[in-house]
N, CA, C and O atoms as a CHARMM CRD file, in Angstrom:
* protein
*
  236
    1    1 UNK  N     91.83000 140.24400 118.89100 PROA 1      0.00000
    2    1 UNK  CA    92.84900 139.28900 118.50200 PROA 1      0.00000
    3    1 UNK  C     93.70300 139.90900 117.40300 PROA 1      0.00000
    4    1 UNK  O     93.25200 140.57200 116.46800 PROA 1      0.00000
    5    2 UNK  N     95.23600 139.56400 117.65700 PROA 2      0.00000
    6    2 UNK  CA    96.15800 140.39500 116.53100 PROA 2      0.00000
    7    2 UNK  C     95.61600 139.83800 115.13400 PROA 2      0.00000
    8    2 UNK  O     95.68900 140.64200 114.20400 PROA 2      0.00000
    9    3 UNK  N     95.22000 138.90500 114.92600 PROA 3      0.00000
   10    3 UNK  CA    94.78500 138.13300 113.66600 PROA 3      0.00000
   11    3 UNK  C     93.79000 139.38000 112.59900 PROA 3      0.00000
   12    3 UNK  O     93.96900 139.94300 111.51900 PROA 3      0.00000
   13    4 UNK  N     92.61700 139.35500 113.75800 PROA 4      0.00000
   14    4 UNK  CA    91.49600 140.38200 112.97000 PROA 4      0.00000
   15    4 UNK  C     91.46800 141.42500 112.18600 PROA 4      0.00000
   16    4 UNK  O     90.64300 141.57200 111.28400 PROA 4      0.00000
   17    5 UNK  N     92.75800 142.57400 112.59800 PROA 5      0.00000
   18    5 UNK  CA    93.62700 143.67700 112.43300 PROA 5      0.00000
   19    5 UNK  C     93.61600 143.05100 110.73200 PROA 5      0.00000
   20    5 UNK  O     92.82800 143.45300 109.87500 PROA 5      0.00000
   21    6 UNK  N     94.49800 142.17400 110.55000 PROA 6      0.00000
   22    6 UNK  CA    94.89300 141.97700 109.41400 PROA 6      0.00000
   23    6 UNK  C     94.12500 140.89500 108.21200 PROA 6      0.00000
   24    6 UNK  O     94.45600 140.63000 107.05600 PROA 6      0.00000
   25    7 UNK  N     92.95800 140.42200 109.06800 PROA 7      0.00000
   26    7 UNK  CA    91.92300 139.78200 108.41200 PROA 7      0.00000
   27    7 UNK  C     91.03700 140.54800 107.52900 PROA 7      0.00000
   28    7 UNK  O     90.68300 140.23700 106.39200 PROA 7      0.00000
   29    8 UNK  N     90.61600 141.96500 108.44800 PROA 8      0.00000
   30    8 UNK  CA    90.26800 142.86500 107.91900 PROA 8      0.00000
   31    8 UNK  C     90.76600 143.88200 106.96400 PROA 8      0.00000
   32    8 UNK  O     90.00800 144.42800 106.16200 PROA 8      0.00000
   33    9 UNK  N     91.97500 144.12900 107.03600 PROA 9      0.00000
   34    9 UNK  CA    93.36400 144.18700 105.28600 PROA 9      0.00000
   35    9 UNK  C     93.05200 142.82400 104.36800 PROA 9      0.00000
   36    9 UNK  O     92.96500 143.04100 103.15900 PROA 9      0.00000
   37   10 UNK  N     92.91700 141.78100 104.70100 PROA 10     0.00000
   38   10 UNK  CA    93.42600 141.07600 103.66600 PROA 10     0.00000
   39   10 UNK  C     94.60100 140.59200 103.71100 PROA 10     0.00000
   40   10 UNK  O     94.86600 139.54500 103.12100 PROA 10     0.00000
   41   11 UNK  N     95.38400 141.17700 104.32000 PROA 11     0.00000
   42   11 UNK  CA    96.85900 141.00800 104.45000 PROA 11     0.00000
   43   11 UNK  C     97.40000 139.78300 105.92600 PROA 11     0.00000
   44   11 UNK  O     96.68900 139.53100 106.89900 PROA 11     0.00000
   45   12 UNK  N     98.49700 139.34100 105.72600 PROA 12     0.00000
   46   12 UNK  CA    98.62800 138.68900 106.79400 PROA 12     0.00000
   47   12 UNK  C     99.10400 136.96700 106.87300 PROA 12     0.00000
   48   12 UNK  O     98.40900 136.07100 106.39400 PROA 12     0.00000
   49   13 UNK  N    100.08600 136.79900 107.39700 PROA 13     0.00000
   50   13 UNK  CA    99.98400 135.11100 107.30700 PROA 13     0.00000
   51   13 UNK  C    100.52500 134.54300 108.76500 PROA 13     0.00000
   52   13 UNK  O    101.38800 135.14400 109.40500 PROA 13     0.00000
   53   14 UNK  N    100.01600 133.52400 109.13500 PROA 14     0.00000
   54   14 UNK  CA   100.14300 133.00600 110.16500 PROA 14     0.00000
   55   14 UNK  C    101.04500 131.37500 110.08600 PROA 14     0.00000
   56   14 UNK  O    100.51200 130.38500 109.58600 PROA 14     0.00000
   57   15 UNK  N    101.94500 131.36300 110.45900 PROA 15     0.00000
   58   15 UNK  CA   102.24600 129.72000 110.06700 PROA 15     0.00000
   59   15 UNK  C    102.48900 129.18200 111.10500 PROA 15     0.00000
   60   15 UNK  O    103.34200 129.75700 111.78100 PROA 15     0.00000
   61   16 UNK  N    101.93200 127.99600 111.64200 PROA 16     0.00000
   62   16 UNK  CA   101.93400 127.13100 112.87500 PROA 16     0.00000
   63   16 UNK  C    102.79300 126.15700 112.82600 PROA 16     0.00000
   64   16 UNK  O    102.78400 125.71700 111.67700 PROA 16     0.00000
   65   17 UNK  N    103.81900 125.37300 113.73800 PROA 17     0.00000
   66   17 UNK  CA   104.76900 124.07500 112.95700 PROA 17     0.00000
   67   17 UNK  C    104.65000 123.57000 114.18500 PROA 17     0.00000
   68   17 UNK  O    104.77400 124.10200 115.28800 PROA 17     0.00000
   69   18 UNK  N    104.30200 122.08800 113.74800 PROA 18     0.00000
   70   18 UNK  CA   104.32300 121.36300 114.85500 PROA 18     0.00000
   71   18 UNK  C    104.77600 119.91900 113.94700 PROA 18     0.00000
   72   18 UNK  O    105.29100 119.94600 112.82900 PROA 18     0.00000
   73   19 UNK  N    104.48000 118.82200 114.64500 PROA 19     0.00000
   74   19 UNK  CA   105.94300 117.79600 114.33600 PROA 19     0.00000
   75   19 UNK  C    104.84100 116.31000 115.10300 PROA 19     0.00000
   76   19 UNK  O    103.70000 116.53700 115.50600 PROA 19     0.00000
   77   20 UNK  N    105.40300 115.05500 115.15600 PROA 20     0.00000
   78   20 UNK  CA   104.46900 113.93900 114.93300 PROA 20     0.00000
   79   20 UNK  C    104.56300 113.91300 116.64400 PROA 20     0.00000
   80   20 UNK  O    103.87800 112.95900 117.00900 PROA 20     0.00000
   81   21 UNK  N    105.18600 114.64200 117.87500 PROA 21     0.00000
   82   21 UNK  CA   104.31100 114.09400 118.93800 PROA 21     0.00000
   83   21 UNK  C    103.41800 115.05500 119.47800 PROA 21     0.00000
   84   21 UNK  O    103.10700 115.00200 120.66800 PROA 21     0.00000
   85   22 UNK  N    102.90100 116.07700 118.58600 PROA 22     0.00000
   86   22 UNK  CA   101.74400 116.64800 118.72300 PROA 22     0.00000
   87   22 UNK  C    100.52800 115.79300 119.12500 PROA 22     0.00000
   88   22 UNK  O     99.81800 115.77400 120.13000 PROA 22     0.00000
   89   23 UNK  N    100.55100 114.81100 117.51800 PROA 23     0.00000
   90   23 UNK  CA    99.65700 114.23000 117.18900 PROA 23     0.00000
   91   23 UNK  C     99.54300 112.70100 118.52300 PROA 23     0.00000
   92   23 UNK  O     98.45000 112.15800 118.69100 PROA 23     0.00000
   93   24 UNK  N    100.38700 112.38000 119.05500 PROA 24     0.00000
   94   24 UNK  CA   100.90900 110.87500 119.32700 PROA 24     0.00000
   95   24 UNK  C    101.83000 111.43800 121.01500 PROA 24     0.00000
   96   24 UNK  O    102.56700 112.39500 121.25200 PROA 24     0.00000
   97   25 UNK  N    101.43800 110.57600 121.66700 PROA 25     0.00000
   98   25 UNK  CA   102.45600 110.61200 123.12500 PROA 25     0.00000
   99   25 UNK  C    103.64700 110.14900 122.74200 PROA 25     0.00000
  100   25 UNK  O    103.69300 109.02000 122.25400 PROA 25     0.00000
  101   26 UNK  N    104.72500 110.84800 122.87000 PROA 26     0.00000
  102   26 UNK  CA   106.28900 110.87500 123.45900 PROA 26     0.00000
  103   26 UNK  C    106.90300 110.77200 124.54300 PROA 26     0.00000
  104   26 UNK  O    107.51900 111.72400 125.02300 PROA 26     0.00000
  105   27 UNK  N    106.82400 109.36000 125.22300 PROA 27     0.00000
  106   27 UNK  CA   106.95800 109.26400 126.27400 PROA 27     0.00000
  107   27 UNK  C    107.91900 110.27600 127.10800 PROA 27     0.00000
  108   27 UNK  O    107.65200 110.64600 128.25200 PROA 27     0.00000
  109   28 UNK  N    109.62100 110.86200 126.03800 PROA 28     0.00000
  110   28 UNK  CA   110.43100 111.17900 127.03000 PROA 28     0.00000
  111   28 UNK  C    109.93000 112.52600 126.76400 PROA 28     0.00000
  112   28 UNK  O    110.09100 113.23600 127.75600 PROA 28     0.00000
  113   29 UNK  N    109.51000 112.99300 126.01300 PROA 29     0.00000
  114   29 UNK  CA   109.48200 114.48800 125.74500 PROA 29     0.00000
  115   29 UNK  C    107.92800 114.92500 125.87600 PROA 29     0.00000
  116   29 UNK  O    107.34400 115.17200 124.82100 PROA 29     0.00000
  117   30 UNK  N    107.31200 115.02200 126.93300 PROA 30     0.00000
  118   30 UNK  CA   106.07000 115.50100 127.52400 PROA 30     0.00000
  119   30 UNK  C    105.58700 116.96600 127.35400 PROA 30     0.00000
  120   30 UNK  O    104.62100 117.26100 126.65000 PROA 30     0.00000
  121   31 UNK  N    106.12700 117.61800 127.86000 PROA 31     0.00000
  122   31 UNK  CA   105.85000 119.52100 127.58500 PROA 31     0.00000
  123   31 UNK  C    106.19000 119.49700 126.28300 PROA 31     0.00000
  124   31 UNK  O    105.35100 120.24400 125.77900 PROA 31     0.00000
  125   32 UNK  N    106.96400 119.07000 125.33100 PROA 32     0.00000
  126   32 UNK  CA   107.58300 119.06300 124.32500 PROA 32     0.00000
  127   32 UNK  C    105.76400 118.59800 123.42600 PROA 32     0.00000
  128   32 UNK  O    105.23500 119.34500 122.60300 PROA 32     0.00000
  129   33 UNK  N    105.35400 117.68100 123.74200 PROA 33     0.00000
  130   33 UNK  CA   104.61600 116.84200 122.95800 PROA 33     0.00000
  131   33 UNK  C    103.36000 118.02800 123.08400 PROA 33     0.00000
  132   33 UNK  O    102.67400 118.54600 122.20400 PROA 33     0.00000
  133   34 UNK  N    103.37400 118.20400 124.47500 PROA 34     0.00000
  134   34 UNK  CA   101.40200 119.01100 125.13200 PROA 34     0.00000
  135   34 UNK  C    101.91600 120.42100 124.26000 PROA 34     0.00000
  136   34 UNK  O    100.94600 120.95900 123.72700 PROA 34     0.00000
  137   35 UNK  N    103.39100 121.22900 123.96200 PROA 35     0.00000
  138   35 UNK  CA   103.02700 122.36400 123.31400 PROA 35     0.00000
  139   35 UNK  C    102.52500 122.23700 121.67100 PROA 35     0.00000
  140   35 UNK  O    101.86300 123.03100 121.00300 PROA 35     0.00000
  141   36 UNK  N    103.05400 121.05000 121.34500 PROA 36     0.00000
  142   36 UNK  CA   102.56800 120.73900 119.79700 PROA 36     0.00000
  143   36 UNK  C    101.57600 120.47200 119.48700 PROA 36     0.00000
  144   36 UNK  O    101.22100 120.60800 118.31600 PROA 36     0.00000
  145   37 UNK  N    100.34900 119.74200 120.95200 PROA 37     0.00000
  146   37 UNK  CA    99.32800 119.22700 120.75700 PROA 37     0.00000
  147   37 UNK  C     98.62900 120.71000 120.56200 PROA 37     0.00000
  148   37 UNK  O     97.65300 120.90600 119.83700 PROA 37     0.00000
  149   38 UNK  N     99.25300 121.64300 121.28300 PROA 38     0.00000
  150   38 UNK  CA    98.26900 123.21600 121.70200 PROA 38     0.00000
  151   38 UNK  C     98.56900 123.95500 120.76800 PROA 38     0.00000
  152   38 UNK  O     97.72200 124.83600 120.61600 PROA 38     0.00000
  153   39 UNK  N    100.12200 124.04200 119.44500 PROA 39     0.00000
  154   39 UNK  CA    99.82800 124.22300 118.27200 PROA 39     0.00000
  155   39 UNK  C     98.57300 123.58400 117.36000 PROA 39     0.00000
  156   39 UNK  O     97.75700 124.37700 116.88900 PROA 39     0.00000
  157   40 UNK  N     98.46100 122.52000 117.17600 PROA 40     0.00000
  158   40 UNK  CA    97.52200 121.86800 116.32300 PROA 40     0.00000
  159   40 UNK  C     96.41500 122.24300 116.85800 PROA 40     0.00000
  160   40 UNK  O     95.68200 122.82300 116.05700 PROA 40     0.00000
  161   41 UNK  N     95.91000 122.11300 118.15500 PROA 41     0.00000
  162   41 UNK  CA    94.18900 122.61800 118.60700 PROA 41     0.00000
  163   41 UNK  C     94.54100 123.99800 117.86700 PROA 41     0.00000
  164   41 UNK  O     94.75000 123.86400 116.66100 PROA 41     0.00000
  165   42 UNK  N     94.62300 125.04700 118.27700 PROA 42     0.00000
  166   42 UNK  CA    94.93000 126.34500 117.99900 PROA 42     0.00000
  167   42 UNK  C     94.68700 126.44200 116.45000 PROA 42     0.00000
  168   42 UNK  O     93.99700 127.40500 116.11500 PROA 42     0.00000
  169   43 UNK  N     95.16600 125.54700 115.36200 PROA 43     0.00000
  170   43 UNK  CA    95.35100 125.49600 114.15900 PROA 43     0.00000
  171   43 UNK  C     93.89300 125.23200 113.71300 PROA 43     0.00000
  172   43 UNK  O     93.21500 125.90000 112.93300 PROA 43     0.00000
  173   44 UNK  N     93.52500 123.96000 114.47400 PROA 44     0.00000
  174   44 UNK  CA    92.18600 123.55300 114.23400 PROA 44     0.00000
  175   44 UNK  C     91.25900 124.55500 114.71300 PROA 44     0.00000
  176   44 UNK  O     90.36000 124.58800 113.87200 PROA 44     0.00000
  177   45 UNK  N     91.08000 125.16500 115.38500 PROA 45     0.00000
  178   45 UNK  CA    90.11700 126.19700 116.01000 PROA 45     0.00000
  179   45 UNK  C     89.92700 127.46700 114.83100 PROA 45     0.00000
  180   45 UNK  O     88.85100 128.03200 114.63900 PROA 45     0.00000
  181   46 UNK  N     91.00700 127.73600 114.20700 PROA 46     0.00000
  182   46 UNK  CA    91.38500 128.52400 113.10600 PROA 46     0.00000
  183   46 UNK  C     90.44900 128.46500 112.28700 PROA 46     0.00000
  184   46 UNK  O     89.99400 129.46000 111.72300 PROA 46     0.00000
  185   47 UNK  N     89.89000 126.86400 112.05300 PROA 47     0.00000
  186   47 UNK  CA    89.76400 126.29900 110.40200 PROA 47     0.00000
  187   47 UNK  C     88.33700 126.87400 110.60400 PROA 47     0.00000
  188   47 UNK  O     87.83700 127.43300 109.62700 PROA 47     0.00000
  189   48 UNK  N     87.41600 126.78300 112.08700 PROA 48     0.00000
  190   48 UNK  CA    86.12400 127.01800 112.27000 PROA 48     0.00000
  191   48 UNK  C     85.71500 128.50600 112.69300 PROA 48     0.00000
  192   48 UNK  O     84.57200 128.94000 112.83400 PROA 48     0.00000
  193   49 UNK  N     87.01400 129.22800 112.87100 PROA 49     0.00000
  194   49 UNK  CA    87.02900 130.83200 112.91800 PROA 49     0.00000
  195   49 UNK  C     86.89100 131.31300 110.88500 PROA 49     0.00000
  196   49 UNK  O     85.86800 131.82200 110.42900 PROA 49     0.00000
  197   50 UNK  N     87.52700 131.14900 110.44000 PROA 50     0.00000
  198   50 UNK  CA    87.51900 131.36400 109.09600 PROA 50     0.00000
  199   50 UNK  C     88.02500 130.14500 108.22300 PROA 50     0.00000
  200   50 UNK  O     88.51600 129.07300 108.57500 PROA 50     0.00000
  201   51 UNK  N     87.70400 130.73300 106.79000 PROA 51     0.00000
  202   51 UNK  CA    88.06100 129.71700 105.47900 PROA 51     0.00000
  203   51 UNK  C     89.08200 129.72700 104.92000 PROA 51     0.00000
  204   51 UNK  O     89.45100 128.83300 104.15900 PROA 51     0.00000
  205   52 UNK  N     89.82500 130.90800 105.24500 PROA 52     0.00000
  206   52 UNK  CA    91.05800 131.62500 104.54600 PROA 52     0.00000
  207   52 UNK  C     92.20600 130.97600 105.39900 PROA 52     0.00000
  208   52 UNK  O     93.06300 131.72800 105.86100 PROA 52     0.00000
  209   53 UNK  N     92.26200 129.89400 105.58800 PROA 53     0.00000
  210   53 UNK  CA    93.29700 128.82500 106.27700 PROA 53     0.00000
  211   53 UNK  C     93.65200 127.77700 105.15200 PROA 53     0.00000
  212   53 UNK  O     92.83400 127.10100 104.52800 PROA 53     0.00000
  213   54 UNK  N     95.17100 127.76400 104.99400 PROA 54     0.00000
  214   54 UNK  CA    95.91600 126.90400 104.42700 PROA 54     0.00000
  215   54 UNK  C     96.43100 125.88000 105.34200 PROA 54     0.00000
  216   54 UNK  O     96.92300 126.18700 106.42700 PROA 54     0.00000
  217   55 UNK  N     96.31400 124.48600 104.86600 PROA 55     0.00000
  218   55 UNK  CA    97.21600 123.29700 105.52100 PROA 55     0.00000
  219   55 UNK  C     97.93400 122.81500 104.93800 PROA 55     0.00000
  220   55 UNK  O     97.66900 122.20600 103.90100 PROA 55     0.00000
  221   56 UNK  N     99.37700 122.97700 105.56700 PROA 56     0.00000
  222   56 UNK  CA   100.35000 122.57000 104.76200 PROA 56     0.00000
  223   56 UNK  C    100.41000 121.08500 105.17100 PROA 56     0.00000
  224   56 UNK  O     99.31400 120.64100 105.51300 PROA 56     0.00000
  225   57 UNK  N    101.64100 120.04600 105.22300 PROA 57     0.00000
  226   57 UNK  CA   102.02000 118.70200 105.33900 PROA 57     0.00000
  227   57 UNK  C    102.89100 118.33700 106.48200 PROA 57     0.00000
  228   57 UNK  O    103.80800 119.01700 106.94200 PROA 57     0.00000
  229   58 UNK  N    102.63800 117.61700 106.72800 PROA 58     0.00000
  230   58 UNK  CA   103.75100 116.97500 108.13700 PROA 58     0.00000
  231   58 UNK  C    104.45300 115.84900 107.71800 PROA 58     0.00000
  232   58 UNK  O    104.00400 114.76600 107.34300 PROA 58     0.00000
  233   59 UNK  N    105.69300 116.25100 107.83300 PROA 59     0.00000
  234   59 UNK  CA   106.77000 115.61400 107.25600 PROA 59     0.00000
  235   59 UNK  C    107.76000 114.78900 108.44100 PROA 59     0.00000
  236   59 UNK  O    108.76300 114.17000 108.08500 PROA 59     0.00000
């Protein structure tokens, strides 16, 4: 995984952005909603790969 490369530096940042129909169905905007939901899993999967994960805020 490109991640590891730079886990193993120390170095490295990853930032994920996703938006409120990640979280919540959007009726008109569907693919729109399932790629935000697959940001956030992805994000969450992160938190139980390592500790060195920041969460920022959803605005």
């Amino acid at each position: 995984m490109f991640y590891s490369s730079y886990e193993k530096l120390g170095k490295g940042v990853i930032i994920n952005v996703s938006s409120v129909p990640g979280l919540q169905y959007q009726k008109l905007v569907p693919p729109y909603a399932a790629g935000k939901g697959a940001v956030l899993s992805l994000t969450r999967k992160c938190l139980k790969i390592t500790s060195r994960v920041i969460l920022g805020s959803m605005l």
